[in-house]
C-alpha positions in Angstrom: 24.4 2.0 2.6 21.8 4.7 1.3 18.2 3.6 0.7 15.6 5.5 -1.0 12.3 3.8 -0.7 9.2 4.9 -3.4 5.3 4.3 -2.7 3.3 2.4 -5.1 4.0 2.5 -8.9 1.9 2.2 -12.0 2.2 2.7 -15.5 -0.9 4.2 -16.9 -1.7 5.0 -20.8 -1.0 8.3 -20.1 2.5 7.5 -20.1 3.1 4.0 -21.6 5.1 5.7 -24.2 7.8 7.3 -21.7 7.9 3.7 -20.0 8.4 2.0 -23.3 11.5 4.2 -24.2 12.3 4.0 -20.7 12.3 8.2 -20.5 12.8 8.3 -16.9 14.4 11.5 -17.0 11.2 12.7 -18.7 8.7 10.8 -16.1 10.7 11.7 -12.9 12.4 14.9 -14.4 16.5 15.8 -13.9 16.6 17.1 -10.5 14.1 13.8 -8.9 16.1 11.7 -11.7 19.3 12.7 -9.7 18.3 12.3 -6.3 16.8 8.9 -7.1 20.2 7.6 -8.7 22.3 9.3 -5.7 21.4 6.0 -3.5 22.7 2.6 -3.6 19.5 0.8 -2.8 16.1 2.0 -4.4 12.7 0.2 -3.7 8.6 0.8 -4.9 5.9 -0.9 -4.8 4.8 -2.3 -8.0 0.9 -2.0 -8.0 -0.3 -3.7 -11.4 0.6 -7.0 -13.2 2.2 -6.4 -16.3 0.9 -8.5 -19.0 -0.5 -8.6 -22.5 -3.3 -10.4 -21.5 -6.4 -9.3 -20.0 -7.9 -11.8 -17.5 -9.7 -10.0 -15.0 -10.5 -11.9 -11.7 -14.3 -10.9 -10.1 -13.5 -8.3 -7.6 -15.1 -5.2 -6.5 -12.9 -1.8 -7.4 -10.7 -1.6 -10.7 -9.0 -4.0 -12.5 -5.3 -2.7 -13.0 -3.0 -3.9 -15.6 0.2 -2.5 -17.4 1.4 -4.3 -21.1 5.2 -5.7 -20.8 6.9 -3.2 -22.7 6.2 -0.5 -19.7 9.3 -2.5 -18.0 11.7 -1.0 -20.3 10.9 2.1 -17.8 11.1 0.1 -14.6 14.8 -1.2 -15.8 15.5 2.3 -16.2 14.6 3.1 -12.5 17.7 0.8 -12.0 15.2 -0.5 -8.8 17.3 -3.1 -6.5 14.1 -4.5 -5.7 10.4 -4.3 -6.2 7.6 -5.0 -3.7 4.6 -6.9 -5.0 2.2 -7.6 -2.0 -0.5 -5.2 -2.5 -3.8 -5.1 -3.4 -3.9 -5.7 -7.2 -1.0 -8.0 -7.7 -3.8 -10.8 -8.3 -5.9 -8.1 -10.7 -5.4 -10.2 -13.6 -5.3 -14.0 -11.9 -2.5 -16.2 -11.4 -1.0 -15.7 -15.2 -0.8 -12.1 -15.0 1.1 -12.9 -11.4 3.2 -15.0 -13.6 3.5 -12.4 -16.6 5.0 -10.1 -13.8 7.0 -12.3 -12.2 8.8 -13.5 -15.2 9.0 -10.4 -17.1 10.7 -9.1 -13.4 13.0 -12.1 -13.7 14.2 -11.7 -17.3 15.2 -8.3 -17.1 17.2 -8.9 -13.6 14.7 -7.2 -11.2 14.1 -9.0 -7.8 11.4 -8.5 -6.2 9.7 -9.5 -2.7 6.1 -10.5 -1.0 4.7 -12.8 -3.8 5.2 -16.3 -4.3 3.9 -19.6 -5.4 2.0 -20.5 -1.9 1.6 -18.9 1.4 5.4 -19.7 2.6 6.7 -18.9 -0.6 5.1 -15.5 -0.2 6.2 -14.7 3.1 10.0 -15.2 2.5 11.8 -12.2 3.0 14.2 -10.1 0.9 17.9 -9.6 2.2 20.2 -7.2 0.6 24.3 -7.6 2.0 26.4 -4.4 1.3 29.6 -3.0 2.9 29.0 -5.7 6.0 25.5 -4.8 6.8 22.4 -6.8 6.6 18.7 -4.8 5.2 16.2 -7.6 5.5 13.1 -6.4 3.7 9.7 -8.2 4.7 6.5 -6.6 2.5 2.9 -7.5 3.5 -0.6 -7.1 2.4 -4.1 -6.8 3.9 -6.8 -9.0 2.7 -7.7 -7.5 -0.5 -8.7 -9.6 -3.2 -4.4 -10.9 -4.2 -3.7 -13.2 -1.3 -2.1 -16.5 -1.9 -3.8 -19.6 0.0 -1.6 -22.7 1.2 -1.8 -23.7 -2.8 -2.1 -21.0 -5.0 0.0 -17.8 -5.8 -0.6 -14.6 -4.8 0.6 -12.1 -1.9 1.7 -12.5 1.2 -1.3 -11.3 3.9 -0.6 -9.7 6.9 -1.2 -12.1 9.9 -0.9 -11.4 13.5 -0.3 -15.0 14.1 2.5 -15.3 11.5 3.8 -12.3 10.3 5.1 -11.3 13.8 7.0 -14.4 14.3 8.6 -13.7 10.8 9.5 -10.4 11.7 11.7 -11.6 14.8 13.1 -14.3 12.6 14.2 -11.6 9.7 15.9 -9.5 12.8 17.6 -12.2 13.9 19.5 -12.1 10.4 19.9 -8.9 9.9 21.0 -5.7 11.3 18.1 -3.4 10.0 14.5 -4.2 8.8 12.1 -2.5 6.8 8.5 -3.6 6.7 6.7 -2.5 3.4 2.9 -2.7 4.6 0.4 -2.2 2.4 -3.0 -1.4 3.8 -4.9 1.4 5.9 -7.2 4.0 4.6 -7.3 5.3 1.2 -7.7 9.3 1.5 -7.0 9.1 5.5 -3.7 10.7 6.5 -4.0 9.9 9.9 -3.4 5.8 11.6 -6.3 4.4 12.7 -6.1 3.0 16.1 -6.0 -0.8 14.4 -3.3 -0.1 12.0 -1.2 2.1 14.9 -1.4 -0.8 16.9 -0.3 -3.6 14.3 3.0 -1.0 13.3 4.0 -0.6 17.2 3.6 -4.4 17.4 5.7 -4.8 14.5 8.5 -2.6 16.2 8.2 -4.4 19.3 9.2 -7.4 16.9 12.4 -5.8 15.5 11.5 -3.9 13.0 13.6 -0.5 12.9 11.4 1.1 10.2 7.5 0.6 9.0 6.0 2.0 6.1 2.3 2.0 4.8 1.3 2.1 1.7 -1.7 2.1 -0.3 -3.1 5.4 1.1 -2.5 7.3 -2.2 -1.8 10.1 0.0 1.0 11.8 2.1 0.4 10.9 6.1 2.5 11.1 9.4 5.1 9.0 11.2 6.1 8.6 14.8 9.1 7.6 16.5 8.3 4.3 18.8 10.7 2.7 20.7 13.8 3.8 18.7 12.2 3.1 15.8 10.5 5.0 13.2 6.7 4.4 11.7 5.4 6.1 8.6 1.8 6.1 7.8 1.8 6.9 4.6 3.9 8.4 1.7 1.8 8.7 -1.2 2.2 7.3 -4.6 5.4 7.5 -6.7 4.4 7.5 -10.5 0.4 6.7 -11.1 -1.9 8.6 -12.8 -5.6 7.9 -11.8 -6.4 10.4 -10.4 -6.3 14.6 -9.7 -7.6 14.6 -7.0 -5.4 16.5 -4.1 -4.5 13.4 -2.3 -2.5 12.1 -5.1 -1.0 15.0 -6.3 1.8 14.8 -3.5 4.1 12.7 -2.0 7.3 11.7 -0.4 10.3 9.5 -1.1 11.8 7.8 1.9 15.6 8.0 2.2 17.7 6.2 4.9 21.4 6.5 5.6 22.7 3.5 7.5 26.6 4.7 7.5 26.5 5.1 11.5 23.2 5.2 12.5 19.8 5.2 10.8 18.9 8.7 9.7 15.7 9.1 8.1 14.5 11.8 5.9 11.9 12.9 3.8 11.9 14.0 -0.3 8.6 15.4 -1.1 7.7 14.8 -4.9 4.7 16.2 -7.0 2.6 15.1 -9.5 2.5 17.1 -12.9 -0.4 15.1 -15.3 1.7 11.6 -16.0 4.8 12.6 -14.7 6.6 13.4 -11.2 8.8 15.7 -10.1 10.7 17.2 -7.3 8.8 19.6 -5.4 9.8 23.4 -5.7 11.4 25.0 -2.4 7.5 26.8 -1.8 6.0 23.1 -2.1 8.9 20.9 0.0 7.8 23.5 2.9 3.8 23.4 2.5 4.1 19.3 2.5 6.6 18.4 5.5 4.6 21.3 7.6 1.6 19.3 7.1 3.5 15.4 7.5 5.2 16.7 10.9 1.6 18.7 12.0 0.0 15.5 11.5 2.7 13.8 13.3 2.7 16.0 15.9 -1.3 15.9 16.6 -1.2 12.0 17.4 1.3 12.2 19.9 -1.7 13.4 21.5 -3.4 11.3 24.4 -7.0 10.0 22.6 -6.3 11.9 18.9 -5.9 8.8 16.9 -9.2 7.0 18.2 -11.1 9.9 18.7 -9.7 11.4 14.7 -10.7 8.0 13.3 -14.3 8.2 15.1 -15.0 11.2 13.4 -13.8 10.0 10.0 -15.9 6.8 10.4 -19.2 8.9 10.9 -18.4 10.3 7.7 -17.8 7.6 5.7 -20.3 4.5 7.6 -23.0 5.6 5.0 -21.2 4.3 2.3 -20.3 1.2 3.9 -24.2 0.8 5.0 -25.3 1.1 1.2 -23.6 -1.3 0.2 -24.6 -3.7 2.6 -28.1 -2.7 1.1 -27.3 -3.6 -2.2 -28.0 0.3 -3.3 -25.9 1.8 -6.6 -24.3 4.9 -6.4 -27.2 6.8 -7.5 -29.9 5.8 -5.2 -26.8 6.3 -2.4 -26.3 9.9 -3.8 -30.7 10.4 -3.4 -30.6 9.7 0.3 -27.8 11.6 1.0 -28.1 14.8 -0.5 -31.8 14.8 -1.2 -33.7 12.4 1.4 -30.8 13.3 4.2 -30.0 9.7 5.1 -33.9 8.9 5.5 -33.6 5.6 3.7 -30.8 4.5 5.4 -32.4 5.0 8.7 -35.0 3.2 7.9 -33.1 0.1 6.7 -31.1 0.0 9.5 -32.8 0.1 12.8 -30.7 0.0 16.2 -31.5 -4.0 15.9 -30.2 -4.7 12.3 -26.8 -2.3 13.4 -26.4 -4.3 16.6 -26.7 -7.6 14.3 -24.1 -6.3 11.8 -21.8 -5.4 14.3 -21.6 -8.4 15.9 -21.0 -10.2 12.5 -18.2 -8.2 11.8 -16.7 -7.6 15.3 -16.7 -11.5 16.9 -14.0 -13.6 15.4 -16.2 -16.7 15.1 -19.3 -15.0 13.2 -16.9 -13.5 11.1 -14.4 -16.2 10.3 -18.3 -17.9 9.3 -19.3 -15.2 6.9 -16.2 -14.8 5.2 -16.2 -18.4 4.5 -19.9 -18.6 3.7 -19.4 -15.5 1.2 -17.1 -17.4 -0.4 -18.9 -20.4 -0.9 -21.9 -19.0 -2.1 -19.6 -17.2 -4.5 -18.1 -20.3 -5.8 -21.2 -21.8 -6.4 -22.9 -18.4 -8.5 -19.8 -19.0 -10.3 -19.8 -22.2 -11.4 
């Protein structure tokens, strides 16, 4: 059994066109086109509803959504199944779940971490070939898509849950993957939350982890006979040119004996992907096995994600303020944080901290926040 495994996928207007014709030579190119065909199982993350109708839900971030006729391309890709817990399954409300669902379902796709309720959601995917089990278990972080106990959406990540179904799945089956879509957009590096939740995961039974939703290539680690990867970067979405997202990798596992794991680094050319020259392949595994080097470390994952956060707590402290981008972009390149550090003396960081850090206080304000929502709304 050969599995190649994609990060997330999204059909943009740049390239509607080649999804409508279902050009996949054209959007992946011959040599990719090949290597993606060689295996018998192929999997991505589908990161947009597709639908014809636009019903965006309030959110904060984009609104993604792809028409119908893009899944002429997705057929094309030949995918054996499709993740959908991620972050912007729900960007167009419960019909454009449904849109997706059934437009998945009428051209023969299956597909795995949606559903019509919370246990729905959570079921697992398993795939039977030449006598071996792959159980496929995909989870979300909070983000906006979740299903509740009665509605549809994705299946959340839950240490009180998704562990247990994790055992159960490996019970059944004689190699799981865990599709996990969260951490860090931009970070390539585990933060010491999401290291913890993957090695917990192993512990559970899991023989391979894989974040998503980084937009960027990251590092992996071998933990108890298992292997974790912390990002591979997107596989077709154009958003953005920004370095991040102009490389990644496509996972490929051979379970004939044993599980060997390797890596296929792809690049971004304007709407399409390809495979990466000889010159590129080198420059992006040096840097994924550097980075996976450096947090085998003792202390390099907490004390790497301390210095990230300093960089980036600004941002977050704006917005607590209710500032726009531009009065955020004053006090940091003109006033030098001056107005933050007035807003937000020791007391008021102390106060936020403990909102956000105790369970109870938090459980409260995420609750309350959603209350007061409800009501604005109606």
């Amino acid at each position: 059994m050969k599995i190649i495994i994609g990060g997330d996928l999204v059909p943009t207007e740049s390239n509607y066109d080649l999804f409508e014709k279902g050009d996949v030579e054209t959007l992946l190119g011959k040599e990719l086109l090949n290597t993606w065909r060689d295996s018998d199982i192929r999997i991505f993350n589908l990161e947009v509803p597709l639908s014809d109708e636009s019903d965006p839900i309030e959110k904060c971030g984009p609104n993604l959504i792809s028409p119908t006729r893009t899944a002429t391309g997705i057929k094309a890709l030949e995918p054996s199944l499709i993740s959908l817990a991620n972050n912007h399954i729900l960007d167009q409300g419960v019909k454009g779940l449904s849109s997706t669902r059934n437009v998945l379902s009428k051209i023969g796709i299956p597909y795995v971490g949606v559903g019509d309720n919370l246990t729905k959601a959570a079921e697992p995917y398993i795939i039977e070939k030449e006598g071996k089990k792959l159980g496929i278990y995909s989870c979300a972080e909070h983000e906006f898509s979740i299903a509740t106990e009665s509605t549809a959406g994705a299946n959340p990540f839950d240490p009180l849950e998704s562990l247990d179904h994790i055992v159960s799945l490996k019970n059944r089956c004689d190699f799981v993957i865990v599709l996990y879509h969260g951490g860090k957009e931009h970070y390539r590096y585990p933060s010491p939350c999401l290291q913890k939740v993957c090695r917990k995961m192993v512990e559970k039974g899991a023989d391979l982890v894989i974040t998503q939703h980084s937009h960027c290539v990251g590092c992996y680690e071998q933990y108890e006979g298992s292997t974790i990867v912390y990002g591979q970067g997107n596989f077709i979405f154009d958003y953005s040119e920004s370095n991040f997202w102009k490389t990644s990798i496509l996972i490929r596992i051979d379970l004939e004996n044993s599980a060997n794991i390797d890596y296929v680094p792809i690049v971004k050319e304007a709407e399409k992907v390809r495979m990466s020259s000889a010159r590129e392949a080198n420059e992006i595994l040096s840097a994924f096995h550097k980075r996976s080097e450096e947090i085998t470390k003792p202390g390099f994952v907490k004390g790497n994600y301390q210095e990230f956060t300093k960089e980036i707590i600004d941002r977050y402290l704006s917005r607590f303020a209710g500032w726009g981008r531009w009065i955020s972009v004053l006090d940091r390149k003109v006033l030098r944080g001056r107005l933050l550090k007035n807003k937000y003396n020791g007391k008021k960081l102390f106060t936020i901290l403990n909102y956000i850090e105790c369970e109870a206080h938090r459980e409260s304000v995420v609750q309350g926040v959603i209350e007061h929502l409800g009501r604005q709304v109606g």
